[in-house]
N, C-alpha and C positions, 0 to 999 in steps of 0.2 A: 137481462143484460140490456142498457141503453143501445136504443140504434145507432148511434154514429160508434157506437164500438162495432155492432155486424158490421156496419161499412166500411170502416178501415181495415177490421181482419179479413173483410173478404176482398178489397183489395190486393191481399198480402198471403192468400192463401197459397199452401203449397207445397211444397218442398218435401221430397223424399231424404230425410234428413241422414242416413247413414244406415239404410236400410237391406244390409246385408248385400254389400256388393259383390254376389254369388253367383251373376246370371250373363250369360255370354248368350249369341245370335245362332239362331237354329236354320238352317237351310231345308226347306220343303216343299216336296214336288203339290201335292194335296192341300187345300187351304178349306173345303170343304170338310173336313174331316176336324177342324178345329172349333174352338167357343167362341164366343160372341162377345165378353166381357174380360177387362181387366180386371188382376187379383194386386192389393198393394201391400199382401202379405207378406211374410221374408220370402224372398225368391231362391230359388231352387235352380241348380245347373242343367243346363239344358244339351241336349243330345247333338252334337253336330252328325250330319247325312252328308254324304261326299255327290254331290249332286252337278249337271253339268250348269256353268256360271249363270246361263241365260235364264235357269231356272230356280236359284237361289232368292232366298226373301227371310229376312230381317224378322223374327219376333220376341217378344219379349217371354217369360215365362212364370206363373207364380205356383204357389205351393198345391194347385187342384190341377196341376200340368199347362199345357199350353195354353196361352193366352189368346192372342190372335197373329194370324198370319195379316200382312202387311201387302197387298195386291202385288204378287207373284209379278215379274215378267212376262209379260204372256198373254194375262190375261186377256180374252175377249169382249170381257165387258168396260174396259177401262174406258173406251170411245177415242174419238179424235181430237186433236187440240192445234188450235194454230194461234201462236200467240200475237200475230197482227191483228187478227179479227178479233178484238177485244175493245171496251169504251177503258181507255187510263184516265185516272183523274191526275190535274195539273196542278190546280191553286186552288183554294176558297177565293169564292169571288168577292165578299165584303173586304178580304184582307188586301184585294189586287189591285193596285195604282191602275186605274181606267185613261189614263191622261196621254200615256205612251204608249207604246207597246214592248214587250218584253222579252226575250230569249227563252227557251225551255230545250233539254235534252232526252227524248223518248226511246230508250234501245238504242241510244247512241247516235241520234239521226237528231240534227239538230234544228229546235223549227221557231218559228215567232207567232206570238200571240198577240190579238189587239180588240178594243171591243169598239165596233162601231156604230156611233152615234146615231145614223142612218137607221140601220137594223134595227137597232136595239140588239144587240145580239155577236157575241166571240167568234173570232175568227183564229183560223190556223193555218199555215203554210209553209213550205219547207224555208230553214233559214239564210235563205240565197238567192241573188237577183239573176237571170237567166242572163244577162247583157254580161257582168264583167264579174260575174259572184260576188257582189259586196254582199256582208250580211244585211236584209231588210230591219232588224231588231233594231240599227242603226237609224233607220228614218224614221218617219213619221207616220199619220194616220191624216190624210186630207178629209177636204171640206166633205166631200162624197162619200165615205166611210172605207177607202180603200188605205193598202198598206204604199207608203211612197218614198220608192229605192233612196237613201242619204248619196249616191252617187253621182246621176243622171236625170233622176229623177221619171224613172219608169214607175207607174205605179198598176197593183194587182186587186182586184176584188177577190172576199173570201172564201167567195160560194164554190167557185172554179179553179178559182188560180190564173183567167184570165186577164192578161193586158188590158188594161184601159184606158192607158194615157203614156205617149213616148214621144215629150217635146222635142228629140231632137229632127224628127221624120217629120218629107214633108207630104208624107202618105202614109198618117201614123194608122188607120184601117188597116191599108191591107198587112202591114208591117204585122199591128199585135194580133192577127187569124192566125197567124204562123204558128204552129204550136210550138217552135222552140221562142217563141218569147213570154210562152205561157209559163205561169209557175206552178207548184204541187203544194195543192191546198189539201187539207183533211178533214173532214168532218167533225165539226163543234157545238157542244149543245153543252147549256145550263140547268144541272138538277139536283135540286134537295142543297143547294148555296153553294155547287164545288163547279169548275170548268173543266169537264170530258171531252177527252179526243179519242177519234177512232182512229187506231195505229195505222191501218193501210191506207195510201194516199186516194185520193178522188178519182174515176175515169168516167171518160165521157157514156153517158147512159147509166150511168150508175146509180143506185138504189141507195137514198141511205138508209144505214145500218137500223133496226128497230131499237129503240129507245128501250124497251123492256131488259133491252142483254146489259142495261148499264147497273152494276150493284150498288141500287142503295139500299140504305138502313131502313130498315120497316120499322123503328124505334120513332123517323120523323115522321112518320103516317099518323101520330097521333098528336091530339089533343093538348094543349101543355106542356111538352116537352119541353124540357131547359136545357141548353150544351154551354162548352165550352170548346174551341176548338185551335187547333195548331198543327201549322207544319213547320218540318225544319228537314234538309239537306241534310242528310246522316253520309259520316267516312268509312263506311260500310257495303258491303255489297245485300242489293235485294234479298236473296238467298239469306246472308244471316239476320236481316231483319224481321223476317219472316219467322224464321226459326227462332228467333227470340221473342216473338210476341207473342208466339202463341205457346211458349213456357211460360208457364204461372209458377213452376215453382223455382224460380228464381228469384223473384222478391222481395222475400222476406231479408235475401241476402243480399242483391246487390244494392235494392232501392233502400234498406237499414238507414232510418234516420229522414228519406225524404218522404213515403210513403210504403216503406216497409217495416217488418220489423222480425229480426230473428229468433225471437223466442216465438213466433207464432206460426215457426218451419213447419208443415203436416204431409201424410204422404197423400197422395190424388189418387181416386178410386176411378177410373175411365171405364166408359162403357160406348162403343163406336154405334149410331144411329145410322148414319149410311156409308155403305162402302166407297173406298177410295173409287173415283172415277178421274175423269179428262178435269169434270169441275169441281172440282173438291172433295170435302169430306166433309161429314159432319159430328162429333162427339159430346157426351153429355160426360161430367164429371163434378164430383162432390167429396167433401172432409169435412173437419170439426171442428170447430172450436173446444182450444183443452183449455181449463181453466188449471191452474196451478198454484197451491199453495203448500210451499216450502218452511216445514220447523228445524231448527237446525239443533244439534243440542247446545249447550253450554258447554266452551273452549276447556280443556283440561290444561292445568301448570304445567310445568317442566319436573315439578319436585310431585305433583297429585304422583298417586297410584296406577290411575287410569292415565296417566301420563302415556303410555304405549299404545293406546289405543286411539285408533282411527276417530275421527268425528263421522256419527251417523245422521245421515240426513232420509228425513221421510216424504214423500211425495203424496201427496192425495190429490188425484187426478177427476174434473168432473167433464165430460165429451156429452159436447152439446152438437148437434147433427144442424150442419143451414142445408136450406132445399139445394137440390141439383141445379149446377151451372150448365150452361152450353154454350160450346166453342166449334165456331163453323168457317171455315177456308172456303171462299168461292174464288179460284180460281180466272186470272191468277193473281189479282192486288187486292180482294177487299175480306178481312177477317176480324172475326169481333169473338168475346168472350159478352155473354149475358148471364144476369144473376140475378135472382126473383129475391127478393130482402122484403121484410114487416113494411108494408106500405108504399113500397115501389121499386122500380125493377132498373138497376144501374147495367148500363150499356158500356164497355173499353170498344172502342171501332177502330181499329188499324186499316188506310191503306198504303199499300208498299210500292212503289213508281220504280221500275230501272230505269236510270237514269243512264249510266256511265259501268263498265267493267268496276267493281270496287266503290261505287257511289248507288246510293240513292238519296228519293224524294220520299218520307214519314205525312201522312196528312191524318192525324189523331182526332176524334172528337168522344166526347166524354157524356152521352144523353142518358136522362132521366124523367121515369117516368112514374108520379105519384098516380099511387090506386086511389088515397083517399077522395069522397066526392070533394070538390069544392064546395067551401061556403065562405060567407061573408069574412069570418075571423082567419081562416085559412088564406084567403088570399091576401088579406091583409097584412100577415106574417110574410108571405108571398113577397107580395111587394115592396116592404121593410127591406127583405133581406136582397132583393134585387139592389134598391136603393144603397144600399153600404156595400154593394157586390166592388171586388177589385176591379182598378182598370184591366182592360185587356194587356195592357204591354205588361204590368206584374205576373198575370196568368200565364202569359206566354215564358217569362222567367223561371216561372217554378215548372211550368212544363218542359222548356228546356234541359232545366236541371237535374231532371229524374230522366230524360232520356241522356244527358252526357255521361249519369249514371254509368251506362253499358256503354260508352265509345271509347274510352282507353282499350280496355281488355277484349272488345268485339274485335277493335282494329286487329290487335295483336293474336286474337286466335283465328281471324283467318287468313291474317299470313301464314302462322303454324299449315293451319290447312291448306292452303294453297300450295306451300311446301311439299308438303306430304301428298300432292295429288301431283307430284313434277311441276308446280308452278301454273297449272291448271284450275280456275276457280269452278269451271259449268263441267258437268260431265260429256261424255264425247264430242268437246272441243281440242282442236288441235291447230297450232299453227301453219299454215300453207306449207305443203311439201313434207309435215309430220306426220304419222302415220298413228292413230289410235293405238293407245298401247292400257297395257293392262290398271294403270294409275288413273286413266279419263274414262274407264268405262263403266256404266251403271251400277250402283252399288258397289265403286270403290269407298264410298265414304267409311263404309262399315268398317275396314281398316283401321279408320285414321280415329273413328269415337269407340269410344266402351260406352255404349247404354246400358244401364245397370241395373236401371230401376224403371218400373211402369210409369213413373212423374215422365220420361222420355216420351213416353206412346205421341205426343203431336209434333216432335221432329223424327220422329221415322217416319209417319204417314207424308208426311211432307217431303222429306228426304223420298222415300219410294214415289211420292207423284213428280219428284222434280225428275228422277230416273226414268218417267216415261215422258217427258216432255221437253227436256233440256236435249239438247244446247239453244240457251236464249238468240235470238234472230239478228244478233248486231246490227249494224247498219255498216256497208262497207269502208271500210278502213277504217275502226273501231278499234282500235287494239283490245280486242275483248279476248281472244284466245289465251293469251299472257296475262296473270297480274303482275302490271308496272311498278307501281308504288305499291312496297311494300313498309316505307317508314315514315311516320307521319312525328312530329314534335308533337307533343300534348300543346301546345300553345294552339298549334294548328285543328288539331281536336275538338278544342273549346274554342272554336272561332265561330261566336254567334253574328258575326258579321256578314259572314261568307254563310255562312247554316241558314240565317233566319231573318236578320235585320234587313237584310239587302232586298226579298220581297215581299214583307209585311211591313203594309201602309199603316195602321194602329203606332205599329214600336216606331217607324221612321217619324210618326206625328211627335210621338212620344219625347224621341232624341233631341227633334227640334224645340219642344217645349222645355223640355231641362236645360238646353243651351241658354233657350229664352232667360230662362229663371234664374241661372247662374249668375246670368249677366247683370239680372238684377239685383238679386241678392249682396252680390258684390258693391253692387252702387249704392245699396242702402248701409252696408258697412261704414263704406267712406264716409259718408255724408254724417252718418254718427258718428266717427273718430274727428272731422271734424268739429261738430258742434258740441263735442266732449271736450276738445284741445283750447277752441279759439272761446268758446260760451257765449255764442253768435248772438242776433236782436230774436232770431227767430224759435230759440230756444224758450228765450224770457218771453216771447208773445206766449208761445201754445204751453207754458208752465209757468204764467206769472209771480203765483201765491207758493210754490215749490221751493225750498231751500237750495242753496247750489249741492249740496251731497244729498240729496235724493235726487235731483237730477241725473248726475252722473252717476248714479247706482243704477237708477233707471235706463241711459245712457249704456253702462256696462251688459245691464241683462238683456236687453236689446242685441248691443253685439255677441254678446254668447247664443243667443239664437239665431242669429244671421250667420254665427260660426258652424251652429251646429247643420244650421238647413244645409249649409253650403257644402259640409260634409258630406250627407247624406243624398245630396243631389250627384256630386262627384262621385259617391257609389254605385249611384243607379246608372250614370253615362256608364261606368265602366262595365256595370254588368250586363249592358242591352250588348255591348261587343263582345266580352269575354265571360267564360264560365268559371266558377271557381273552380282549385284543386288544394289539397287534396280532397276527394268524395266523402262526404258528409257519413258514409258509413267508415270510413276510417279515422275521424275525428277522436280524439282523446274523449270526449262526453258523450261520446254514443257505444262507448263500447259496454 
């Protein structure tokens, strides 16, 4: 089988397609006493134990009995987890407008970002000037590399967050020692091309954080690597983005048509590497490629004999085994799916950013890494195809497109959910003066899904680590206890404006280039419907020996290409801002 077929099926692999959905959630006090692997055979019902709540846990179960228990409540080896003390990534820094500075929202705490000149090097601070709260995102970045208030004109360095300039004072020293004119910087560092902040704010004496707790990709540690990368502002909350990326088998069905495909649905054979802890997990999983060819007989009359009789159809099935995948959560934003293929090893890297109660930040990168040695002829290929490689703002289009994929129906199931948990999206959160009630507490979710199938195994482990770590740390007055908006327009949905246009410098180049070219385009229209109408001096210069009807044939075909660019440019405006609908897997030619 050609390689670019492994690589697209093993994009697409997945899917416990209808695999006897037999199997309901076992409650057990003993998790020692269980297997080590999942079974993706038809599942088997499993035993409910009347156990007290604290000590219930989620498994799945296949036809050799239980599968795996899902880190219990309780446990002692889970560790501790504080989710401020964590590095989040913000932006790709090639993709980051350097010229301003920008707004960002961390757990609901909202801060600006700016890279200064001086430094060489990102800065972060809360997004508020101590003097009269204007947001700083609003000013500027002075000659010195500090951030400088749009209001007053107070301005902060980013190491501290102290004052360094307050034109109005005519004893601006002792003024900015004060530490209420100081502001709350946070710790920023650049690595592997993305801008990291450390959630908890700066204090005087403080350590920063070791550079090692930040999760990158060990994919860019090597040699050759080639990515592609993008982020977009998902209408989703962390939580389901999370839980959707690290389902593989969904795929074939939702992404149908942009990088899936549902005849190649398979069920996931999981086998868990390390136990659920504070940082993660880690699993390894593997399927088939089934090749399929279908004979069908030959259709019978209405008057044949065999007329009553069914059409049989014969399958001959051949399962072709690709090496074991792994998929690893490190806790709590950065999760990747790896998969070893004939001559190089494709990386999916998901990180997930809270952003907002119901929002987050997607920052995707797509790396690869060829086994074979290089040589002359290879890189040569290499470099061709770099050469004809898309622009980035197309890339970012079709990226966009496979994730608006999941933002209708994500939006819409977790409002379902949120519903089903009283309106409650984190587990034991409550609103001020509410009291915990049996809908917010750990392992309500088990309720509100039927897991049915072992393809589930990496939203319950996730689902059981959000159980020992939630409720997310809002930032005060966050409306995060509540989800608000529960109804979004699909317009709103597919607003790559607001998603993606708005902080990627590539597509904003982009925009202004198609505006450019419209512009042109248009004017070279004109100028030929003129010289078509009046058959100017300047026509008969640059076609002297020409007959006047190939002229204006030539004239015409001219304008039909300036019609068509002009078309096609007015496509591309439209779809740097907006997403198509209906979804490419519901199109009448993909069914």
């Amino acid at each position: 089988m050609p390689t670019r077929w492994l690589v697209a099926l093993a994009l697409v692999l997945g899917t416990q397609q209808c695999c006897a959905l037999r199997s309901t959630y076992i409650q057990s006090l003993s998790a020692s006493a269980l297997t080590r692997s999942f079974s993706c055979k038809p599942l088997q019902l499993c035993t409910t134990f009347q156990m007290p709540r604290a000590c219930r846990t989620v498994v799945l179960a296949g036809s050799d009995g239980i599968a795996e228990s899902v880190a219990a409540p309780g446990d002692t080896n889970f560790g501790e987890f504080d989710w401020k003390k964590h590095w989040y990534p913000i932006a790709f820094d090639r993709f980051t407008d350097k010229d301003a500075p920008f707004a960002f929202t961390l757990l609901g705490e909202r801060l600006v970002l700016w890279w200064d000149p001086v430094d060489s090097a990102w800065s972060a601070m809360r997004d508020v000037c101590p003097h009269r709260l204007a947001p700083l995102s609003e000013g500027r970045v002075n000659d010195k590399g500090d951030i400088e208030c749009p209001y007053h004109g107070w301005s902060f360095e980013g190491k501290t967050g102290a004052c360094t300039s307050i034109p109005q004072s005519s004893t601006p020293e002792k003024v900015s020692n004060d530490k209420r004119a100081c502001g709350s910087a946070l710790h920023t560092v650049l690595a592997q091309g993305i801008i990291w902040v450390w959630a908890a704010p700066i204090y005087p004496g403080q350590e920063e954080p070791s550079h090692s707790l930040i999760p990158v990709c060990q994919a860019f540690e090597n040699e050759g690597v080639t990515t592609d990368d993008v982020s977009i502002d998902l209408p989703y909350d962390y939580t389901l983005l999370l839980e959707n990326v690290m389902d593989m088998s969904h795929v074939p069905f939702t992404h149908h048509g942009t990088q899936g495909n549902r005849k190649f649905a398979r069920p996931i054979h999981y086998k868990i590497k390390d136990p659920l802890k504070s940082s993660g997990f880690l699993i390894e999983w593997s399927s088939s490629i089934q090749s399929l060819t279908q004979s069908e007989t030959p259709p019978t009359t209405a008057n044949s004999p065999d007329s009553t009789t069914d059409t049989q159809t014969t399958d001959k099935q051949t399962i072709k085994p690709l090496p074991p995948a792994k998929t690893e959560f490190h806790a709590p934003s950065y999760q990747y799916h790896k998969l070893q293929l004939p001559g190089f090893t494709l990386w999916i890297v998901i990180y997930a950013v809270p952003t907002t109660p119901g929002q987050c930040r997607l920052l995707a990168r797509f790396p690869v890494i060829r086994k074979t040695p290089s040589t002359d002829k290879s890189a040569l290929k290499l470099n061709i195809k770099r050469l004809f490689q898309k622009p980035v703002f197309l890339q970012h289009m079709m990226r966009n497109q496979v994730f608006e994929d999941d933002n209708i129906f994500l939006h819409a199931q977790e409002r379902e959910l949120a519903l089903r948990l009283g309106g409650h999206l984190h587990t034991d959160t409550a609103l001020p003066g509410e009291s915990t009630n049996e809908k917010t507490k750990p392992g309500a979710w088990t309720s509100s899904y039927y897991l049915a199938t072992t393809s589930d195994t990496p939203v319950v482990l996730f689902r059981r680590w959000l159980d020992r770590t939630a409720p997310l740390p809002w930032s005060p007055g966050t409306p995060a206890a509540k989800y608000y908006d529960l109804t979004w327009e699909k317009e709103r949905l597919l607003d790559r404006r607001k998603s993606h246009l708005n902080h990627c410098l590539p597509c904003q180049k982009a925009a202004r280039m198609l505006k450019v070219g419209k512009g042109v385009v248009a004017g070279i229209a004109g100028a030929l419907m003129v010289m078509c109408v009046s058959h100017t001096a300047l026509m008969k210069f640059l076609l002297p020996s020409v007959s006047l009807l190939t002229k204006k044939l030539i004239t015409y075909v001219l304008l039909a290409i300036c019609g068509g660019a002009y078309v096609v440019i007015g496509q591309l405006q439209s779809r740097l801002v907006q997403g198509p609908y209906p979804p490419t897997r519901n199109l009448r030619n993909q069914r």
